[in-house]
C-alpha positions in Angstrom: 33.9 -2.1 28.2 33.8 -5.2 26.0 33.9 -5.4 21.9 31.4 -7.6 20.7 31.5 -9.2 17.0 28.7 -10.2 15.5 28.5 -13.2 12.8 25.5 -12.3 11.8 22.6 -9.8 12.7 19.5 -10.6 12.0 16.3 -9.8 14.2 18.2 -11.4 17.9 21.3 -10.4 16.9 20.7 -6.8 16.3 18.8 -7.1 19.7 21.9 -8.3 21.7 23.3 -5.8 19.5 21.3 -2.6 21.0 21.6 -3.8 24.7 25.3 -4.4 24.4 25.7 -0.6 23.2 23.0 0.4 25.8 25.6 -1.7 28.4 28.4 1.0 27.2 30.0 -1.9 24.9 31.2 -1.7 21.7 29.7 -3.6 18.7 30.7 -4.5 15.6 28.4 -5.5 13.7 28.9 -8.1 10.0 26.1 -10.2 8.1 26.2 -12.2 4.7 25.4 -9.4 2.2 27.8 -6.9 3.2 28.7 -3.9 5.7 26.6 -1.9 3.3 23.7 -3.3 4.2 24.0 -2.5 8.1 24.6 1.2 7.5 21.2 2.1 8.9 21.3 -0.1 12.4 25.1 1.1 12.9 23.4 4.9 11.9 20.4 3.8 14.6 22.8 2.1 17.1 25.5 5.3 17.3 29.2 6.0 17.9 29.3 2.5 19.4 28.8 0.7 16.8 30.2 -0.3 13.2 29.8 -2.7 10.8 32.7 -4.8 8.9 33.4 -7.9 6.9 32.6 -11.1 9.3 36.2 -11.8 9.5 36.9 -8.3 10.8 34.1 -8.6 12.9 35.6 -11.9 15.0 39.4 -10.4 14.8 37.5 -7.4 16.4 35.6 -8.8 19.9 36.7 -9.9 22.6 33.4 -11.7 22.5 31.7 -13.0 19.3 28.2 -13.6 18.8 27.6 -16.0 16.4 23.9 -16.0 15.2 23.2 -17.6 11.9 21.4 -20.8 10.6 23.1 -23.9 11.3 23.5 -25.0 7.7 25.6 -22.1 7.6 28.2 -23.1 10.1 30.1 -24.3 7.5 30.8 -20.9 6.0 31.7 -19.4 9.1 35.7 -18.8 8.5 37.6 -20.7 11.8 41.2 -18.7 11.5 39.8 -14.8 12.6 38.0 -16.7 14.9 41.1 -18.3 16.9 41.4 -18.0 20.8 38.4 -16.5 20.9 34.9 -17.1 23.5 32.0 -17.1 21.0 28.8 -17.2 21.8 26.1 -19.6 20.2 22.6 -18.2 19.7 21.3 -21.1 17.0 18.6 -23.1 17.3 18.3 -26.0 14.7 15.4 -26.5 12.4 15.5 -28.9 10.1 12.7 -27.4 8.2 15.4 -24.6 7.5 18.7 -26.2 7.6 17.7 -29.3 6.3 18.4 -33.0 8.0 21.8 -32.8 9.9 22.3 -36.7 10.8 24.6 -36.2 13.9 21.5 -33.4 15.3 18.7 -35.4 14.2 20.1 -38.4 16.1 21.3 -36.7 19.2 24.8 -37.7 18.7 25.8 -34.0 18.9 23.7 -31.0 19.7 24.1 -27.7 17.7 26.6 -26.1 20.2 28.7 -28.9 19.9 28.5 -29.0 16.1 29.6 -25.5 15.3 32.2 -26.0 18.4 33.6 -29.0 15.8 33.6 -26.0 12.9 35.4 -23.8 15.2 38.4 -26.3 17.0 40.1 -23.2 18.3 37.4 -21.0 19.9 35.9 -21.6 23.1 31.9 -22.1 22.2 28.9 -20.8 24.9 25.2 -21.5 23.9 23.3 -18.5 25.1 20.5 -16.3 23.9 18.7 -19.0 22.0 15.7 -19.8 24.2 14.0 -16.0 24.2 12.2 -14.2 22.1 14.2 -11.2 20.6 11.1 -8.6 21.7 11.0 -10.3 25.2 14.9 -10.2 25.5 15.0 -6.3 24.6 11.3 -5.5 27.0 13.1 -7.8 29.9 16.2 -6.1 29.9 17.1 -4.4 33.3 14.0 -5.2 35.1 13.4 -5.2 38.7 12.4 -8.4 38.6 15.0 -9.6 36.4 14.8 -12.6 34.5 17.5 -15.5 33.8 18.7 -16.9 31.0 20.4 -20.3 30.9 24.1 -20.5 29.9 25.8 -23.8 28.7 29.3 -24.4 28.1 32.8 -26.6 28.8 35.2 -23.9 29.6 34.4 -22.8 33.2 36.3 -19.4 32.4 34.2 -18.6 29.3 31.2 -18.8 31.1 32.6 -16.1 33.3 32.9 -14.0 30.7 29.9 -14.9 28.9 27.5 -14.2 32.4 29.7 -11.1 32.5 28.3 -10.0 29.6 25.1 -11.2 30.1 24.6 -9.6 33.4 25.7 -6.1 32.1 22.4 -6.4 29.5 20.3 -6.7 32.7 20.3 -10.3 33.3 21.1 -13.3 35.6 22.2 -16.3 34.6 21.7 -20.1 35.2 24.3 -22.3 34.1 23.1 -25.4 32.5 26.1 -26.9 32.4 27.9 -28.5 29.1 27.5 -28.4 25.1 26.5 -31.7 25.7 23.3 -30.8 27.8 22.7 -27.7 25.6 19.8 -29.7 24.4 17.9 -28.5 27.2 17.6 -25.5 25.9 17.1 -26.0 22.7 13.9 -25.2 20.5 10.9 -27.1 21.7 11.9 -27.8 25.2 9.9 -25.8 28.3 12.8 -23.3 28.5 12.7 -22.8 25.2 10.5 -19.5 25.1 7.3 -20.3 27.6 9.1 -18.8 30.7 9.0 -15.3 29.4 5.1 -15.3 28.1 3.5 -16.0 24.5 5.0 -14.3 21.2 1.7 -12.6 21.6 2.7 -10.4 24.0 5.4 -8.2 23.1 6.4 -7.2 26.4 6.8 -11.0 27.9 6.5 -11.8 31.6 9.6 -12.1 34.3 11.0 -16.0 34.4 12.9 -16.4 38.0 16.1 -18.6 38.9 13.3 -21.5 40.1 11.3 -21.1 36.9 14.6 -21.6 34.4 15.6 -24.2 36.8 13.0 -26.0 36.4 12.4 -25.8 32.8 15.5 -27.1 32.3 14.9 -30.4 34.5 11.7 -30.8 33.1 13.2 -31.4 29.4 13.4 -34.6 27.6 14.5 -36.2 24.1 
């Protein structure tokens, strides 16, 4: 059994969220307005789960899911965060976070960005190319589906497709921060694999499909 901390919990987090405790992991569970406000989804989610300041959230896991809008990086606190593997689920838009120079010029790409916020953490990009309804309908399916992993620490990928794989998963690694472009939103990994929004349940995306998703992105 793993704890998992969550920065965050919006729709994909609270989604990781309800397979992790489905997994037989621990959650806790933190967002911007307050533990208060998660009282319901902890209530929904069970004995498993509980919800705490963000800080007590990343001193908590032994994995941390960080899922919030890149022009928030800046307020996520480094120190509770130290020694730790967490796990980058962003996507940059700068329609949202407004223009970031170093992402809009491809100097840096988001994973590498927050992993400049968060010097003495370990950061994995995961999560961030599906659909939250297709990543709760896909779980555990015969045909299971992949979902790419990128990263510099060859041990916190481990731990990340660890993770990953107990949600009902396989994984494709994609190799560093620094190629975590090709996942990033817009690319053909980038949500297509797994079927149209449209369809609520998705569609199964194979090792060959991610594969070649990946290759097939450009800047």
């Amino acid at each position: 059994m793993t704890t998992v901390g969550f920065i965050g919990c919006g729709a994909l987090g609270g989604t990781i969220a309800r397979l992790a405790v489905a997994a037989g992991h621990q959650v806790v569970l933190s967002n911007s307005r307050g533990p208060a406000t998660l009282a319901d989804l902890v209530a929904e989610l069970g004995p498993r789960a509980s919800a705490a300041t963000s800080g007590e959230a990343a001193a908590a896991g032994d994995l941390v899911v960080v899922t919030v809008p890149v022009r928030a990086f800046a307020d996520v606190a480094a120190a509770p965060l130290t020694g730790k593997t967490v796990i980058d689920t962003c996507n940059y838009g700068p329609e949202r976070d407004g223009p970031i120079p170093s992402l809009d010029s491809g100097s840096l790409t988001s994973s590498e960005l927050l992993q400049r916020y968060l010097p003495n953490t370990v950061v994995v990009k995961a999560f961030n190319n599906i659909f939250y309804k297709h990543l709760l309908s896909l779980a555990g399916a015969d045909d299971r589906s992949y979902l790419p992993v990128a990263g510099d620490s060859p041990a916190a990928k481990t731990a990340v497709t660890a993770f990953i794989e107990s949600l009902g998963y396989d994984v494709v690694d994609a190799g560093p921060l620094a190629g975590s472009w090709r996942q990033s939103t817009g690319t053909p990994v980038w949500g297509t694999p797994y079927g149209p929004y449209s369809d609520e349940n998705g569609q199964p995306a194979g090792e060959v499909a991610i594969r070649t998703a990946l290759a097939a992105a450009t800047r």
